[in-house]
N, C-alpha and C positions, 0 to 999 in steps of 0.2 A: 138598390139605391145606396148612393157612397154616405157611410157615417161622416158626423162632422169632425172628426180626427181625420179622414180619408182628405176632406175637403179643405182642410186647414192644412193639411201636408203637400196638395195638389197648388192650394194659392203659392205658398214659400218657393215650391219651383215653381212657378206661373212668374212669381216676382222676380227671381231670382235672374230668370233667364232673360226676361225685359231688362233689367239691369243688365245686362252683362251684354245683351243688342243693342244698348244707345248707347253706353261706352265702345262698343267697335264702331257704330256707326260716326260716333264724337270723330273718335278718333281716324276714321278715313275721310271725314271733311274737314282735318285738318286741327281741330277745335284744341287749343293749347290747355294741357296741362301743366299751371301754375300761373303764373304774372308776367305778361308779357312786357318789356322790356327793363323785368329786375332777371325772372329767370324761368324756363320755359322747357320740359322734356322736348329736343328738338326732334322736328321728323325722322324717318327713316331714311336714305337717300340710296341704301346698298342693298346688292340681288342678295336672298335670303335662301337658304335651304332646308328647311321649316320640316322635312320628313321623318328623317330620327326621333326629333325632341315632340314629335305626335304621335310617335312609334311607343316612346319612351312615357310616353303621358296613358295612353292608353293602359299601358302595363301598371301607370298607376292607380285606372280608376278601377281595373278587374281586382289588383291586392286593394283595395279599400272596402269595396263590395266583400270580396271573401271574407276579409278579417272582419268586419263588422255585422254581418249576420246575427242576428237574435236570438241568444242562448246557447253561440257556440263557444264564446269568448271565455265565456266559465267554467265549461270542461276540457280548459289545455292544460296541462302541465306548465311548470314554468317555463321550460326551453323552450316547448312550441310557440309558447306566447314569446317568447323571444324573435325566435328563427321570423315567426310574421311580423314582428317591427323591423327586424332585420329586411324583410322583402320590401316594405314602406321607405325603408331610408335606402334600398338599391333601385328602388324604380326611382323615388326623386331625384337619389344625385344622377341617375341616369340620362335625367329630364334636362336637370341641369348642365350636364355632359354636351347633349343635345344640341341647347343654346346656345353655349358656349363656344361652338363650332359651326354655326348657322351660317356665319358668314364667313368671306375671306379663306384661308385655307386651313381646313381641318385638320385640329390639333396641332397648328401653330398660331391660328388668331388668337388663344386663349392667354398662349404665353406672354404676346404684344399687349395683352392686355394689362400683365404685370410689368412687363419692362417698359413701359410708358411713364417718365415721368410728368403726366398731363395726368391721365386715370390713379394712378397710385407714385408716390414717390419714394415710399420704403425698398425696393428694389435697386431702385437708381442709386440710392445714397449708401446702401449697403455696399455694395463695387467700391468704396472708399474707403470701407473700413480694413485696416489694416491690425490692429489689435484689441478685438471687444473688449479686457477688461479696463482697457486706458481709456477709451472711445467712450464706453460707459458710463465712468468716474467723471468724467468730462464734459457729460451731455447736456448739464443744464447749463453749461458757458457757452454749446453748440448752438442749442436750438434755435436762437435768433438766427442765425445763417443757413439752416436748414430751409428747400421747399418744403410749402405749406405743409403737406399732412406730418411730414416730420415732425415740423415746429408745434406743432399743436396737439400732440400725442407722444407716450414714454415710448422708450426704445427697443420694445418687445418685436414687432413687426422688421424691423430693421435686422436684430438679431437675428427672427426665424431663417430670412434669407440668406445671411453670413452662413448660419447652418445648414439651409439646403443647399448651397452652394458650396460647401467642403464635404458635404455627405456624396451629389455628384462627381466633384472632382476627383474625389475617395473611389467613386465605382462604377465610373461610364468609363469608357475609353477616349482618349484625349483628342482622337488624330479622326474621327469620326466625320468624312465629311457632309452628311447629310448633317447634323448638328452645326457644321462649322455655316452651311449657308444658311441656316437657320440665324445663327449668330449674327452673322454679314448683314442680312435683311434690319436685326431690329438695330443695327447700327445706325439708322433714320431715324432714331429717337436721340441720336446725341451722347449715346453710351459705347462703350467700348468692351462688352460681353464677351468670353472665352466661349468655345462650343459647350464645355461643361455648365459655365452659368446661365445658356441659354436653356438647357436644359431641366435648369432649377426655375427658372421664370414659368415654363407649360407644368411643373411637376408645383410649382406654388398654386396657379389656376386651380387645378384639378383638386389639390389638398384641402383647399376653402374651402369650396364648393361640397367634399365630404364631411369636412367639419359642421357643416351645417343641414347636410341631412341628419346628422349624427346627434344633432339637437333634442331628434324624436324621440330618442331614450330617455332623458331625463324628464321633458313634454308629458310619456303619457304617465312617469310616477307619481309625478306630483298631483296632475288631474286625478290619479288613482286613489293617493291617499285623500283629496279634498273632495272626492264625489263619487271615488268604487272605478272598479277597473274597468266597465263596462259604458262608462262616460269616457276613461280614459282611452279608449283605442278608437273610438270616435274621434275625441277631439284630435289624436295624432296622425288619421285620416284628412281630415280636415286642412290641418299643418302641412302635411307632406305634400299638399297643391298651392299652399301660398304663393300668387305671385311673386312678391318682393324677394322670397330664398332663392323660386327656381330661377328670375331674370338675374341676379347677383351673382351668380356661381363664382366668379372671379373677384368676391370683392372679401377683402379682409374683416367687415363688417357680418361675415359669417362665423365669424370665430369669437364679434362681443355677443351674439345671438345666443351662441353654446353654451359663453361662459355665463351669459345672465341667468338662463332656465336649469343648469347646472346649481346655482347659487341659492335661487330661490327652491329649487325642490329640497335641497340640501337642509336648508335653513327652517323648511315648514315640518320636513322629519326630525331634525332636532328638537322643533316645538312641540311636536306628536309624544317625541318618546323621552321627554325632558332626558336628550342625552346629549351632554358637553363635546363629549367628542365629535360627531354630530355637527354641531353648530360651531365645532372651530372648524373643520372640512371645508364650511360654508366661507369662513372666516380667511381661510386660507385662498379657496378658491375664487372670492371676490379679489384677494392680493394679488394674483394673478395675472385676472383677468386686466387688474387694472396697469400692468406692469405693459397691457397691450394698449389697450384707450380708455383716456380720462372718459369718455363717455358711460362707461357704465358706472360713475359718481352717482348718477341717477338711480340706482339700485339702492342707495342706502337711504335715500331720501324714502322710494318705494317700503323697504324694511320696516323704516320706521311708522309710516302712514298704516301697513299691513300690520303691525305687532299693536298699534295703538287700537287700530277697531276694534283685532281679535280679544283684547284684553279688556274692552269697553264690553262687547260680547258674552262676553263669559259669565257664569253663573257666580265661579267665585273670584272677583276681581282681584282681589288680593293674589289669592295664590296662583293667577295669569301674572302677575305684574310682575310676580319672585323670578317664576320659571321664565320670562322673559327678561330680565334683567340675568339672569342667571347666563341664559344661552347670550345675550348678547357682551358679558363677560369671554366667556369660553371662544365666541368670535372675534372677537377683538385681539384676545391672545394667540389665534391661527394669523390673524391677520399682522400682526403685530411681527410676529417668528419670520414669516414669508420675509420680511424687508430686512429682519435682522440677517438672516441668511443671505438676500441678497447685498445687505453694506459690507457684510464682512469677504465675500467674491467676489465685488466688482464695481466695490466704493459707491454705488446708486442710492442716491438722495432723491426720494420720493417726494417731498415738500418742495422742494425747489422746481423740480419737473415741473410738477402739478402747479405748482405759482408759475412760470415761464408758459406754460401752455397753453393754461385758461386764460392768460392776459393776452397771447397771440392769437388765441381762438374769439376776444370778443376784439380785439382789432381786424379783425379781418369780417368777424359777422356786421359787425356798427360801422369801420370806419371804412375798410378799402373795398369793399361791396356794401353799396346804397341800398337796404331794401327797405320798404314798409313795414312797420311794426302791424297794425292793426287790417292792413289786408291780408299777411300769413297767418295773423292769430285765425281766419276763417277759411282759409285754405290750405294750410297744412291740416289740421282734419278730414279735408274731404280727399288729400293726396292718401293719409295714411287709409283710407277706407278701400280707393282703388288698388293700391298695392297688398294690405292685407286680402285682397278680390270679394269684389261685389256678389258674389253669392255664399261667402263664409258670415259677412258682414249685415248680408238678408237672415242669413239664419240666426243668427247671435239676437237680432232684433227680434225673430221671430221666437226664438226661447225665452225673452225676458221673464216674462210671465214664470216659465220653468225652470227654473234657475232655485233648484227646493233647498241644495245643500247651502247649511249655513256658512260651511269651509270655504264653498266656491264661492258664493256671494260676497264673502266679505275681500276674498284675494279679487275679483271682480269689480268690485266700488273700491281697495287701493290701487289698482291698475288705471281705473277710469279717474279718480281725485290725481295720481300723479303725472301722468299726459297732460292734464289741463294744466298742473303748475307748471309744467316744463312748457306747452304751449303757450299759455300767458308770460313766460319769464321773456321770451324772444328769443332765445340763444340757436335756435337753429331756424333758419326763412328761406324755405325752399330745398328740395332735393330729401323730403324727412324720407321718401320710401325706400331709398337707402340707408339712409342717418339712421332714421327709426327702428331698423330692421330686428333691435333685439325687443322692441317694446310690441311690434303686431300680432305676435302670436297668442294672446291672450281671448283675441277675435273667435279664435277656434274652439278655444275653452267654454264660450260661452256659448257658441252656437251646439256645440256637442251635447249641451246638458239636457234642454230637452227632446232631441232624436235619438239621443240612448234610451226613451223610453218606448219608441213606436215600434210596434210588432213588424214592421216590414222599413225598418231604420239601413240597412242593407242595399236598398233600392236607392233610396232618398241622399245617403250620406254619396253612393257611385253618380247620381245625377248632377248633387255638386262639388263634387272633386271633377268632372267631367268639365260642368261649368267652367270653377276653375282653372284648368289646362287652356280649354277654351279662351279663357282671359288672355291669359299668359301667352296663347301666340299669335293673340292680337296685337297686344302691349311688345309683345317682340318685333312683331311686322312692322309696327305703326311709329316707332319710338325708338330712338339712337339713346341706347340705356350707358354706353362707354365713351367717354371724349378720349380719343388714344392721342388727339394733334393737337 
């Protein structure tokens, strides 16, 4: 007769998989996800070739199952336990690969995805630049004439493609003409691309889409140090099937992913080992991050909500409060160096940006797109729950209860308090499964805590990473994730 541990592990996939059957079936009669006529994930309308990226999914759910096994996880070595995150982050970007090539023609739709200035405009405006550190110094007089996503984020994205685009011109061959009609084609966007720069548009695809399986590194230390390493490969299982990463492979929204989880592990080991150094890393690496998009602002709002519990927490509030004032000292001075080093390179004035961008970012959320405030306050939630995938999001409910470490729980309730401020503030209506994308992995954290503890958690965590793949080429099938026109 099944224990009721047996029977409570049996419900969660019983749930898990009903959830994840009315969302395909939602979605093959059509049923809109989001607000019809503010804005709407539109149908699919193009032949799909859906075999790889299930080829690729597969190989994710067999490394999720091995690595997660009970009681193997603690007698690896460090490397080993490496080389198997390493296997998690090559089956998803594989997954992602996959997708990415589903449609249109393989390992050139990917590229159209970046040389689109509809999907992305940091590519197109790049082709313009002519001297980064003048272009630079100059930005914040640019950005009002810039397309949208320019105008409303710093000039890191724009740069990267300057770069991959003198790194290929540097080391393909120029006169290549399978590249050259490569080229020719995405000239129906309006651009005027060399075979070299077409080159850098499929090699930017591809590069996102690594950057954010590469996520899973920093993902399970931080789980590691807030709840043991044995929650942490869990929850990076979990991760490595998120909808929202594997359908984005091409979206530059993989790189504030890296930088956020990067930021915060960075930032919780500084508060571990009260080490300054430590927490200017963190300091640094949020300047960075933000050098790519204003959107990870968000993260210090997060920091702060996180640093106040854990200090509220703590047994000796005082000396929380030191060692946190402390480390947020030592971050501030990473953070601070990162801009001095870049004024003194490339004349970049961070305040100015940041004033230019967040004022073009709420003209175009308020004024030149009409949407509803208090119907996205209730549906952005339920978008970011689909993209995070309904059966990471079953689990997570289903751990509440297990959720023992004090570490996890309180990084848990600052993740949950600052979604709702960023959701009640209004600033993003519609499209969060994208937008959102560095804020959903948190979902995994919390569903991982209590199946790290099931004697046959190995089964359970491959049924939904399964699930999830499952999601993911429904949500592929069913749903036009790129507007290239």
């Amino acid at each position: 007769m099944a224990s009721t541990a047996e029977r409570s592990d049996r419900g969660l996939l019983l749930g898990a998989a009903l959830a994840t059957a009315a969302l395909g079936a939602a979605l093959a009669r059509r049923v809109p996800v989001g607000i019809p006529g503010e804005w709407v994930w539109r149908p699919n309308q193009l032949e799909l070739e859906l075999g790889p990226a299930g080829w690729a999914g597969l190989a994710l759910v067999v490394v999720a199952w091995f690595a997660t096994r009970a009681g193997w996880w603690t007698k690896l070595s460090a490397a080993r336990r490496a080389a198997a995150l390493a296997l998690l982050m090559a089956a998803s970007f594989a997954m992602q690969v996959g997708l990415l090539n589903a449609t249109g023609l393989p390992w050139i739709t990917p590229g159209a995805i970046i040389a689109s200035p509809v999907a992305t405009t940091y590519y197109s405006v790049s082709l313009d630049v002519r001297d980064p550190a003048e272009w630079v110094a100059s930005y914040p007089e640019r950005m009002a004439s810039l397309p949208y996503h320019a105008r409303t984020h710093p000039p890191g994205f724009v740069l990267l493609f300057v770069g991959l685009r003198r790194l290929c011109e540097w080391a393909l061959p120029q006169g290549s003409p399978a590249l050259s009609t490569i080229a020719e084609s995405y000239r129906v966007f309006g651009i005027g691309p060399s075979a070299t720069d077409a080159a850098a548009a499929m090699a930017g695809a591809f590069l996102f889409a690594l950057i954010g399986a590469l996520s899973l590194g920093p993902l399970y230390l931080l789980t590691r140090d807030l709840a043991g390493a044995e929650v942490g490969i869990c929850a990076a299982a979990l991760m490595a099937a998120m909808p929202s990463m594997l359908l984005f492979g091409a979206s530059s929204d993989q790189v504030a992913l890296t930088f956020a989880v990067l930021t915060l592990w960075l930032a919780y080991s500084a508060w571990q080992r009260g080490c300054p150094v430590r927490a200017s890393l963190a300091g640094l690496t949020l300047a960075v991050g933000l050098f790519f998009t204003l959107g990870l602002l968000i993260l210090v709002a997060w920091l702060v909500v996180w640093a106040g519990l854990g200090v509220v927490r703590s047994a000796n509030r005082g000396a929380a409060m030191r060692r946190a004032l402390m480390g947020a000292g030592a971050a501030a001075l990473g953070f601070v160096a990162c801009y001095g080093v870049l004024y003194v390179t490339l004349r970049y004035r961070p305040i100015a940006v940041a004033q230019a961008g967040l004022f073009a970012h709420r003209g175009v959320t308020t004024i030149e797109v009409a949407r509803s405030y208090w119907k996205w306050i209730l549906i952005d939630p339920v978008e970011l729950a689909i993209f995070a995938g309904l059966p990471a999001v079953a689990a997570a409910l289903w751990s509440v209860r297990g959720v023992g470490s004090t570490g996890l729980h309180t990084f848990l309730v600052s993740w949950l308090v600052t979604v709702a401020m960023l959701d009640l503030s209004g600033t993003v209506r519609g499209e969060v499964g994208r937008i959102w994308l560095f804020l959903l992995w948190p979902v995994a954290l919390a569903g991982a805590a209590r199946l790290a503890e099931r004697p046959r958690r190995a089964m359970a965590i491959a049924m939904l990473v399964a699930l999830q793949v499952w999601q993911t080429l429904l949500m592929r099938g069913y749903l036009t994730l790129y507007d290239i026109f």
